[in-house]
N, C-alpha and C positions, 0 to 999 in steps of 0.2 A: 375256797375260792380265791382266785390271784385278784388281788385290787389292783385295776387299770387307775395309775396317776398322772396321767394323761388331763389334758383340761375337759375334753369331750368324754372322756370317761368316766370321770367324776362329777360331771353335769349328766351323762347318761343315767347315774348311779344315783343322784338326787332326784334326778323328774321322775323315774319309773319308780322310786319308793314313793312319789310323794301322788302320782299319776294314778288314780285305777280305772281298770278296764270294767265297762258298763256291760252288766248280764245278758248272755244271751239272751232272746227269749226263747218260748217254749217252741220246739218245732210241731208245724201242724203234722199229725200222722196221718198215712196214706190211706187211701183207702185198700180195698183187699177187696179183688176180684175173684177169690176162689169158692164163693158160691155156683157164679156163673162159669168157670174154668170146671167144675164137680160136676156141673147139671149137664155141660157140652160133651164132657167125655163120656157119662152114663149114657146123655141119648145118643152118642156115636155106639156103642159097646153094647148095646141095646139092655141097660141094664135099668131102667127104665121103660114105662109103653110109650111108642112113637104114636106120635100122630096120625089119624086114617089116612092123610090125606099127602099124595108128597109134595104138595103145595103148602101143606101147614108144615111138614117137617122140616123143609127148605127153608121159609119164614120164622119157626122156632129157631135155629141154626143160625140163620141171619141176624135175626136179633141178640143171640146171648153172646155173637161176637161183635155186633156193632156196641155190644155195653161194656165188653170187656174190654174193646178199643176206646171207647169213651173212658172208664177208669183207670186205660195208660196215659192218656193224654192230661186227665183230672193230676193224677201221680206227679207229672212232668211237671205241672206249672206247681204242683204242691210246694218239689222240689225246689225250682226255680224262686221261688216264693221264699222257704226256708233259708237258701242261700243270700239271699237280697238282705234278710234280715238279721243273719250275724256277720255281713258285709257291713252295712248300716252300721252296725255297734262296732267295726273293727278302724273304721272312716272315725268316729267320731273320736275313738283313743289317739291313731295317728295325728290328728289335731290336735287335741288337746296335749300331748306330745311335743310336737313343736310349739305349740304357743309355749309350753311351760319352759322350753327351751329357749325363750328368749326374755323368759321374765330374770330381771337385774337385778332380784333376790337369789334367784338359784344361778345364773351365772358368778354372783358375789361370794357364794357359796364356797362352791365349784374352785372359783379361784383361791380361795384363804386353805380349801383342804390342800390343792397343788405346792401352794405357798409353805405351808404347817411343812410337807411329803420335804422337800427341796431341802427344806430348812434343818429337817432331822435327820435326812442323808448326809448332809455336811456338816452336822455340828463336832464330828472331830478334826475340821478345819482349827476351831476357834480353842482348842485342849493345846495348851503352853508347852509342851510333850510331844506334837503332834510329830515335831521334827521336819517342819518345812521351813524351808530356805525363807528372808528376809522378803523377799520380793515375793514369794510364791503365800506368804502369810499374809502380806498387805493384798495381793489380787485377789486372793479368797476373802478376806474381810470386808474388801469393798462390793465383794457382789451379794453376799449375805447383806450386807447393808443395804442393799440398794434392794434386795427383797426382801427383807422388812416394810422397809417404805414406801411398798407398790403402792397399799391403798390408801393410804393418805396423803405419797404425794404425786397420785393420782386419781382424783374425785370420780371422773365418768367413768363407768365400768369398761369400755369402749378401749379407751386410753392405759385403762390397769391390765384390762387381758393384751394387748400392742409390747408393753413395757414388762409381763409377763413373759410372752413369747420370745422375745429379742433377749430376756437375760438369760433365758434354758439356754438357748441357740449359742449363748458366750459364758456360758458357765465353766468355771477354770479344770481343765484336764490335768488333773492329782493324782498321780498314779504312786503308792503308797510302797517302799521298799521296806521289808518288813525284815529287821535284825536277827540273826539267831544269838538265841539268851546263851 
């Protein structure tokens, strides 16, 4: 897995470890119309004895499709039902999701791994070897400095993640020529 060191990425990477998604529950099962779909096609098929009467056949007829219309329409809202209720559970991670996305613990987080990520990508700025020019040494020193110091010396998380984003935005373009030995 690539780890996104992104600030949203690493806040995404702490809320959904620390976040879980609440159980389905169990879905209601349908009911099953193939008693009366079995009896309809035997008394069409005549495999079954029809009634004397074609008034009662009609009426038999009638009824075991007004019940197997009834146990579509029961199905439907079953469905309808089922779906409501891992919507339900899917509403309340989304929440819980973002609130944990604003809590000042895992933003703080979030920020020290970004911070930690920057810090270890440049530490061969600070290597006496590195073979960077006088100036190009002190510019890289002082932005590593200066993110070291996000969070303390800047207290609201608010002000750390601002002072965050604006040093990535100016972080010194080191492009490294590399000697043949």
């Amino acid at each position: 897995m690539i780890e996104d060191y992104t600030l949203e990425g690493q806040l995404s990477q702490i809320v959904y470890s620390k976040v879980k998604r609440g159980e389905y529950p169990v879905p209601t099962p349908l009911i099953s119309d193939a008693v009366q779909r079995k009896e309809l096609a035997d008394l069409k098929a005549e495999r079954i004895p029809r009634p004397h009467t074609k008034a009662e056949y009609f009426q038999l007829v009638t009824t075991l499709q007004t019940e197997i219309n009834s146990i579509g329409v029961q199905n439907a809202q079953i469905i309808l039902d089922n779906a409501a209720a891992r919507k339900a559970v899917d509403n309340k991670f989304d929440t819980d999701i973002a609130k944990a996305k604003l809590d000042e613990g895992n933003i703080g987080q979030a920020l020290c791994n970004c911070i930690n990520y920057q810090l270890n990508q440049t530490t061969w700025y600070v290597v006496k070897d590195s073979k960077l020019t006088i100036p190009t040494q002190a510019t890289a020193d002082a932005w590593r400095d200066a993110m070291m110091k996000i969070t303390t010396d800047y207290p609201k998380i608010n002000e750390a993640v601002a002072r965050y984003e604006s040093l990535t935005n100016t972080k010194p373009d080191i492009d490294i020529k590399w000697s043949k030995i």
